[in-house]
N, C-alpha and C positions, 0 to 999 in steps of 0.2 A: 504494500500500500504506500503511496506519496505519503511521504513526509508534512507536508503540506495538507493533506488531507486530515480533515477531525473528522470523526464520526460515529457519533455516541448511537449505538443498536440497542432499543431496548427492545423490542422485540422482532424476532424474524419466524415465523411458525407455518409449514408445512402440512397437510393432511389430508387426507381423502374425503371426501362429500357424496353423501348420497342425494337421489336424485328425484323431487316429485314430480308428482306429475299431473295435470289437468286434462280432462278432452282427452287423454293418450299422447299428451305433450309433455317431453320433460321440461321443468321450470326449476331453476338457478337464481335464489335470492342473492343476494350481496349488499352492502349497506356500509356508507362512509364511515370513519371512527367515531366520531359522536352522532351517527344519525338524520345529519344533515338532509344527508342523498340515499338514495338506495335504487338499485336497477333490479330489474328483472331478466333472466335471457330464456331465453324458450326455444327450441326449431319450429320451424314453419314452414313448409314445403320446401327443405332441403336448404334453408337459409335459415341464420341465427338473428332473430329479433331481441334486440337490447330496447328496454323500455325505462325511459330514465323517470324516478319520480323525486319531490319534498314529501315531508308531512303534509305537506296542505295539498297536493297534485300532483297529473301527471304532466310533465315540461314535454318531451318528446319522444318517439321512436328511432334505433336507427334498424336499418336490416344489412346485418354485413353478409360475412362468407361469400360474396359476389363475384367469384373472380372465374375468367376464360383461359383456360391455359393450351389451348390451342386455337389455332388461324381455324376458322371458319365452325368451331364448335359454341356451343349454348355454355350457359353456364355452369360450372360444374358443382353437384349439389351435398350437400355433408351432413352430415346427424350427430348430435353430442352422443358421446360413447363413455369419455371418463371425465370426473372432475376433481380436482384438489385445490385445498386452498390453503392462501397464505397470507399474513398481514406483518406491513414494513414497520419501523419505528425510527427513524434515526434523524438526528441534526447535524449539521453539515458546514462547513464554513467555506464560502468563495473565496477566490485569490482577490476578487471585488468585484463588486457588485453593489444595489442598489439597499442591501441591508450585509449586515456584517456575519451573520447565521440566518440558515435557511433550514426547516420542519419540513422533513418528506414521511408524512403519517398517511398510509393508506391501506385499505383489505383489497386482496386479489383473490381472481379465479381463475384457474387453469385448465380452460375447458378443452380435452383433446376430442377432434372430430375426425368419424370416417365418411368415407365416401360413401354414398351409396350405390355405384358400380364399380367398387374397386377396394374388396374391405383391406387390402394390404397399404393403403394410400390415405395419409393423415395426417391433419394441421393442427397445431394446438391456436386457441382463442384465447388471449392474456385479456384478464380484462380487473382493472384497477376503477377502485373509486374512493376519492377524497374528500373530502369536503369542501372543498376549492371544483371541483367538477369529479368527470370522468373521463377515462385515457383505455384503449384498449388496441394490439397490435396481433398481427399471425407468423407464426413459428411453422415453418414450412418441412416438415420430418419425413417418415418413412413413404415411400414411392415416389419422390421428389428426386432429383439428379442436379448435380452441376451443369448449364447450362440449360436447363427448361426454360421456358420461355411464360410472361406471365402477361398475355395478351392487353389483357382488363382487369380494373377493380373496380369494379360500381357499389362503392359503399353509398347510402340512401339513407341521409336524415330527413324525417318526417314532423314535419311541425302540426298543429292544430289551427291558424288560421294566418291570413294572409299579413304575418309582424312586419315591419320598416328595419331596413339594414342599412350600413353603411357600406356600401359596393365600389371598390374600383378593379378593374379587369389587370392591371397593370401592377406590380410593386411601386414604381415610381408616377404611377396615373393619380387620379384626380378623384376625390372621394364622391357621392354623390348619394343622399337619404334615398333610398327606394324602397319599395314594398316587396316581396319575395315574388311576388309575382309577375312584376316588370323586368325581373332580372333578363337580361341577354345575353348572352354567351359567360363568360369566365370570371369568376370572380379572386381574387386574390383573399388568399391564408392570412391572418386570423379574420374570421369575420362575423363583425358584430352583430347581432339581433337585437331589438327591442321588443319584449313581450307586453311590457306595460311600465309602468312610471317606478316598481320595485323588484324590476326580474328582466336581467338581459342574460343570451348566453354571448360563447366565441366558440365559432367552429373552427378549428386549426389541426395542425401537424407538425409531431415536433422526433426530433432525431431523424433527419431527412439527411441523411448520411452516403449510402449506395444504392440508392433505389431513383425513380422520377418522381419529383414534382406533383405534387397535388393542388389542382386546383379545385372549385367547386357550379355546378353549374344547375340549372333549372330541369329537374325531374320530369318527361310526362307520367310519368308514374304515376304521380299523386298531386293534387292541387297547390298545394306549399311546400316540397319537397326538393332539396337539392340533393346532389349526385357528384361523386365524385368523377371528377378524369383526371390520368395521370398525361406526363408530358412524354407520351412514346411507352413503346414495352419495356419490358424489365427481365433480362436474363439474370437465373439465379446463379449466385456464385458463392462461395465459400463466404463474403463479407455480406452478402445479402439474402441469408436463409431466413432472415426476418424482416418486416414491412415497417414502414417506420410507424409511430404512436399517432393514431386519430385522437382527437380529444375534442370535450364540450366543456368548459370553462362554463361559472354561474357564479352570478351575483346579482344582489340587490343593488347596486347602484355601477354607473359605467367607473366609478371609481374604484372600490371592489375589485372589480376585473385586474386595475391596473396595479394594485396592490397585491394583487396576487399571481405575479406576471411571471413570479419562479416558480409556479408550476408546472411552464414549459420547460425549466433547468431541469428539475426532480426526473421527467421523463427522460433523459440521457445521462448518457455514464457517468462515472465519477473521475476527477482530474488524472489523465494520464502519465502527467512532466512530474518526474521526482522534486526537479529542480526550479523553483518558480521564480528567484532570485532578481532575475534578469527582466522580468514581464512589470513595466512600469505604467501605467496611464500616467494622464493627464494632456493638457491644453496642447492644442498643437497651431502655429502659423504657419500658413501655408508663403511660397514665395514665391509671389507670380512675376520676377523681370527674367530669371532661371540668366544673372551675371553674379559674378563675382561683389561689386558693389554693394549689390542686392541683397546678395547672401550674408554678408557681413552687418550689413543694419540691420536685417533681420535678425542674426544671432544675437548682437546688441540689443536691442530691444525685448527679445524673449527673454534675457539674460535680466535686463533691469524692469520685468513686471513680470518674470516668473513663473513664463510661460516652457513650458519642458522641452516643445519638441518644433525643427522647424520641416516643412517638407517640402520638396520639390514634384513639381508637375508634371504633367506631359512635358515633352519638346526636350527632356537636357538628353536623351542618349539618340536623339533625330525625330522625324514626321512618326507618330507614335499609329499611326496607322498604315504604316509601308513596313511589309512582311520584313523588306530586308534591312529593315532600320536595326542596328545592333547595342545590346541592351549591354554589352561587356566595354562598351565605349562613353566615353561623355563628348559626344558631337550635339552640337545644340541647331534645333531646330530653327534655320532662319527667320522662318514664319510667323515664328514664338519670339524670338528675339535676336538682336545682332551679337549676342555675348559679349565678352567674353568669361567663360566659367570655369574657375580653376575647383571643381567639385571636391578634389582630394584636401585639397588646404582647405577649404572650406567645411567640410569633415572633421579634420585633426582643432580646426579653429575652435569651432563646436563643441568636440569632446571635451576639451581642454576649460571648457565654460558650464559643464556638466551641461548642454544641450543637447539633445538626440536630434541625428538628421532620418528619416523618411523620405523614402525616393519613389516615387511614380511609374508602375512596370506594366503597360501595356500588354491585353491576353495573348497576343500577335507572339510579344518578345517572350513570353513566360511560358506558351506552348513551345517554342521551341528551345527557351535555354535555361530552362527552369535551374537544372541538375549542373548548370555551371554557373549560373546566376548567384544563389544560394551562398555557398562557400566564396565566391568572390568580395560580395557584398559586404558579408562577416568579415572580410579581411581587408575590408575597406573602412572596415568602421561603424557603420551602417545598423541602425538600431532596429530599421520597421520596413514595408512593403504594403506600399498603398495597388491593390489587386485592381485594374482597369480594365471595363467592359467585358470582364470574363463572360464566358458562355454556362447557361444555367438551363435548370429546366430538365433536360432526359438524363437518365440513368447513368451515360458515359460521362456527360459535364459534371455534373452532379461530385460523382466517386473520384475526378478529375480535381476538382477545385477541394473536397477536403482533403486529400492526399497531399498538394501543393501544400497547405496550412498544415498539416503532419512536420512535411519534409522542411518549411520555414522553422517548424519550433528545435529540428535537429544542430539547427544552426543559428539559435538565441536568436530568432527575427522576427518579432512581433508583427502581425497583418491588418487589413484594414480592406476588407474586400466592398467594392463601389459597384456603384448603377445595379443592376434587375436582380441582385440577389438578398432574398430576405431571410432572416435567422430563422433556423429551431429546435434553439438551445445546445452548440457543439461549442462554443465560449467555455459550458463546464467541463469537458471533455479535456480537451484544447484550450486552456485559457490564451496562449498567445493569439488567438484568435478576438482582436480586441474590440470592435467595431465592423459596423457596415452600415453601408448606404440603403438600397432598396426602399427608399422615404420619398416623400416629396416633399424638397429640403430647400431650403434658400436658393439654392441656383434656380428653382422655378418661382420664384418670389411669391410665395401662396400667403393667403389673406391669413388674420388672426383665426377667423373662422374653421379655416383649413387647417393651421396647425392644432386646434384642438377638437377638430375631429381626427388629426393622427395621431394627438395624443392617447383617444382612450381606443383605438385600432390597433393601427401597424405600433404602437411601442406596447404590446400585447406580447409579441413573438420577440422582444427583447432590445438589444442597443441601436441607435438611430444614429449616424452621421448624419446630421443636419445640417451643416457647412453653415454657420451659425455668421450671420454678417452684423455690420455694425454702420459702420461712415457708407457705404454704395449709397447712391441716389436711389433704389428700389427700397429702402429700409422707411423712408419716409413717405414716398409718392406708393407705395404697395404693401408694404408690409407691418403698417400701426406704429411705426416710430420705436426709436430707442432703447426705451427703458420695458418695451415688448420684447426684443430682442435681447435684454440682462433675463426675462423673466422664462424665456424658450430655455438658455442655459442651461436654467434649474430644472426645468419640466423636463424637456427630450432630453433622456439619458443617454450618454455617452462613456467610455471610460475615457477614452481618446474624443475629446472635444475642441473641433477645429476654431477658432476666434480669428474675427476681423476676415473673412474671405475670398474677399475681392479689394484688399485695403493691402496698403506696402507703408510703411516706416517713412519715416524723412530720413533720408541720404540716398533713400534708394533711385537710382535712373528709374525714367518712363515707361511705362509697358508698353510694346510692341505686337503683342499678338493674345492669342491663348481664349480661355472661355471665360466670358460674361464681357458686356461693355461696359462695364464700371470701374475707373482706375483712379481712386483713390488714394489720398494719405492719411494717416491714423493724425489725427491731432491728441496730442498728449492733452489729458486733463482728470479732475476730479473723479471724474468718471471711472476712467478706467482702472480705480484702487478697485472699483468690483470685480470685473477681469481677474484684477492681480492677485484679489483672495480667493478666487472661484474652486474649489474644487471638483473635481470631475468622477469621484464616486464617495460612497456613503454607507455609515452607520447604520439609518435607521429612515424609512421614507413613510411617511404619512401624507394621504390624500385628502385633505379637509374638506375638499368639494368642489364638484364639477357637474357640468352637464354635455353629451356631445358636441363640439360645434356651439357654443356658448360660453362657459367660460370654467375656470379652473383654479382652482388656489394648489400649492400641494409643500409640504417641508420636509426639509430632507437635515438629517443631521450628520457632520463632521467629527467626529472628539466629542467636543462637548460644545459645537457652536450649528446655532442650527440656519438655514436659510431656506428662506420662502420665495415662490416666484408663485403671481396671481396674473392670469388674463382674463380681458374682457370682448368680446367678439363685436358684432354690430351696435349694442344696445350697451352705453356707459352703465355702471353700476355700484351700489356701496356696497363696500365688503366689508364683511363683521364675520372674523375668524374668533372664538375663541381659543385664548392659547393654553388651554389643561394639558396638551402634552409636555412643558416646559417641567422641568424639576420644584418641585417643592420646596419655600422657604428661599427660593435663589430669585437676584435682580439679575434684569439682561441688559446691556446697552445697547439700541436697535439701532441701527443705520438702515435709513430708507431713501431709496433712488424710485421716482415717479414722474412722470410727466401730467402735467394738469393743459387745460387747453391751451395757455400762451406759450410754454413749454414745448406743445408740437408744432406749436405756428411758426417759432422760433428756432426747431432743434437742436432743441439743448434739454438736457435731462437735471433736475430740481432734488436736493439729499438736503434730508433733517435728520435727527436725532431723536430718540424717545428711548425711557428708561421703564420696559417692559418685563411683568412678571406672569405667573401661571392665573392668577386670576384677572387678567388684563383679559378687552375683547379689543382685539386690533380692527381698525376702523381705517379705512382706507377708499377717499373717491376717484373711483376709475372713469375717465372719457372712452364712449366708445373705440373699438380699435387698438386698446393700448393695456399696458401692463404695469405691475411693479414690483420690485423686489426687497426683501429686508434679511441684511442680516444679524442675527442674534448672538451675545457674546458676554461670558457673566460676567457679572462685575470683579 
């Protein structure tokens, strides 16, 4: 076991289950540790119906066992045959994360099925249930081979009537409120439900490791029913004699959900790297002139506001989208800029300042020099690997890019994999694996509205690269202004959080090329002491309240200092948090960064002072569009 790994087992228990039965159906109770949830599983004409209930109802159906394992055949159909059960206990502690220990408390059932024309041919049905939701996966055993081929999975949730979801087709696409029954084509993983104003679920998938891609799509099956498809077949192989974890997430409020977002952790391994020594978050600036000038005011400046890590973009090793552009070279992309960049002293400059450099590797350069990239890197000095435009989605990309992230942490190199791929949950696994994109994040300059409908969605299924901007002309004309953008910091988790985006330092030359048309300089001010104390993971996070797409408070604690970021969406509002999570008996000195309307008119961001304790109700007026932050610090 990792050294690094804690993990208190209080119970782990084994045992056979007998089987009732209704109608001539066997039926399979199961029930969360306190009672919360409870499923039923039953066969049903050669498919396993899982029927999720509360004490008070039934929430849904799904009907798994659905899968084609050959071209041009029907479904192949299975009968429970044995069952045993077990129940997990254990607390766990991340190398970081969004709380500092994580409860993986759950009962299992181990349902093995056979065929029914083929009784030598059987899958086991894992099926988990928490009190945070339900999770259930298939273990592919005897009559199975290396290399089957696993055509379809039509796993089929069944809702009860036509709920409002929050639907985009795309990882990186556009969220948009719909009814389950408008749905068109594909939806992306996790995906929200609304059942009513005290009960949404998230339907997702998590340890998506060697298999394809799940997305989810409209059933004609049933009137409210989605359906899974994968992206392509799935040849079985020795890493993928299991399917990764369906799960239904449940909560009483979309806040809930988001608090309880290491549920997707719990269903994947436990940390692999003995050695975690070397795996740092924190702040990263990006350097978009990709000269030498450039580079040096940027390590200055991360160095005097204490930002960790600086990175470099497309264009330093050529045109990042020409095969034969060579990733073992620092030829800088004209396009990009006229250089010139001496990367290696700019490396050695950086370490020597405890900065980490992060460099930019095109999927083009990384399909082909992966296994000499790697060890080079490292011997460059080289902290991180920002993953670009990888290929995702079918079985071979898929087992392709986590292999890469394996083979990165052989050689102490933290990743950061960008654009169309979204988490589920391989960070525990892998923790060098520090971030990703698959958001719609500041380079699409999305309204407040938008980011807080991706807050309680896509940061569901885990860390967000939000390319978190600050001075760009979109921050004011599009995106609620300033102290909006201190308050995303705190909300969109990141452990690696990018600051200032499209903004360069003073000393640095003019940009020349690259993406977004905003070129910027950071103007030093009051301001950015928030920057300079921000951290980038957490103690202890509490959701104080939120609504989709409306607005959000949420506080996260450091040591022993805590910080808030609250948004407001279309409609300004007062915000009355009381603060009982604070300690007992202790005063806080608050520092509060807000814009009020002359504040946005003007762009400039407004900081007072208040000396705030656990029986304090923080009172705060927000203008439509905007946000604000506080941090807390005892006396």
């Amino acid at each position: 076991m990792p050294r690094n790994f804690v993990c208190l087992l209080v119970g782990l228990l084994l045992w056979n289950v007998s089987l009732s039965s209704a109608n001539g159906r066997n039926l399979i109770e199961l029930s969360s540790p306190t009672n919360k949830l409870e499923i039923i599983i039953q066969d049903i004409d050669g498919f396993q119906q899982i029927d999720i209930y509360t004490s008070a109802e039934r929430l849904m159906g799904v009907q798994s066992g659905r899968f084609v394992f050959q071209e041009g055949e029907l479904e192949e159909r299975f009968i429970i045959s044995e069952v045993k059960m077990r129940s997990g206990n254990e607390e766990w502690k991340p190398v970081y994360g969004e709380k500092n220990k994580i409860s993986n408390h759950y009962n299992e059932k181990e349902v093995t099925l056979t065929s029914q024309s083929n009784p030598n041919k059987t899958m086991k049905l894992i099926c988990r249930v928490y009190d945070e939701g339900i999770a259930f996966r298939y273990v592919f055993e005897s009559g199975f081979q290396i290399g089957d081929k696993i055509i379809n999975e039509s796993t089929r949730f069944d809702l009860d009537n036509n709920y409002a979801a929050w639907i985009t087709a795309k990882s990186q696409g556009e969220y948009k409120k719909e009814n389950l029954e408008d749905l068109k084509g594909l939806a992306e993983r996790p995906l929200v439900i609304e059942r009513n104003s005290s009960s949404y679920l998230a339907i997702g998938e998590a340890a998506l490791v060697d298999y394809a891609r799940m997305k989810l799509s409209k059933s004609i099956e049933g009137n409210y029913s989605l359906v899974t498809k994968l992206d392509g077949d799935v040849v079985i192989s020795e890493r993928s004699f299991a399917t990764p974890w369906r799960f239904v997430m449940l909560g009483e409020s979309p806040g809930e959900l988001l608090e309880n977002n290491y549920f997707v952790l719990n269903l994947n391994d436990p940390n692999q790297l003995e050695d975690v020594s070397w795996i740092r978050p924190g702040k990263v600036l990006r350097e978009v002139t990709l000269t030498t000038q450039g580079a040096m005011a940027s390590i200055d400046f991360a160095e005097r506001h204490q930002i960790e890590y600086v990175e470099f973009d497309a264009g330093w090793y050529g045109p990042e989208y020409d095969d034969a552009s060579d990733a073992t070279t620092i030829t800088v992309d004209p396009k990009r800029s006229p250089g010139p960049l001496d990367l290696k002293k700019v490396i050695d400059y950086a370490n020597n300042k405890g900065i980490g450099v992060i460099l930019y590797v095109n999927r083009r350069a990384l399909e082909q020099q992966l296994d000499e990239l790697l060890p080079l890197y490292k011997s460059w000095g080289v902290k991180g690997l920002k993953y670009g435009f990888v290929n995702v989605g079918s079985q071979k990309w898929t087992t392709w890019l986590h292999d890469a992230i394996r083979k990165a942490a052989e050689y102490q190199l933290m990743v950061d994999v960008h654009d169309d791929y979204r988490p589920t949950g391989f960070s525990r696994t892998y923790p060098n694996l520090m971030t990703q994109e698959g958001i719609r994040g500041d380079e699409e300059s999305p309204s407040i509205e938008h980011s807080l409908i991706t807050l309680f969605t896509r940061m569901l299924a885990g860390a967000g690269d939000n390319t978190n901007c600050y001075f760009a002309e979109r921050v004011t004309a599009e995106m609620g202004g300033k102290a909006g953008q201190m308050a995303k910091s705190i909300l969109l988790y990141s452990p690696w959080q990018f600051v200032y985006w499209y903004d360069r330092p003073i000393g640095s030359p003019n940009k020349t090329g690259g993406a977004g048309s905003n070129d910027a300089f950071i103007i030093e001010g009051d301001d950015l002491d928030f920057f300079k104390s921000l951290p980038t993971v957490w103690d202890e996070t509490k959701v104080l309240e939120g609504a989709i797409g409306e607005f959000a408070t949420i506080a996260r604690r450091s040591g022993e200092d805590w910080y808030i970021g609250s948004l407001a969406a279309k409609a300004g509002r007062s915000v009355e948090v009381p603060m009982t999570f604070l300690d007992k008996g202790e005063e806080y000195e608050a520092e509060i960064y807000y814009q009020g309307k002359q504040d946005l008119n003007e762009n400039r961001v407004s900081k007072k002072n208040a000396l705030i304790s656990r029986d304090t109700i923080l009172k705060q007026e927000l203008e439509a569009d905007s946000g604000f932050v506080v941090i807390l610090r005892k006396k």
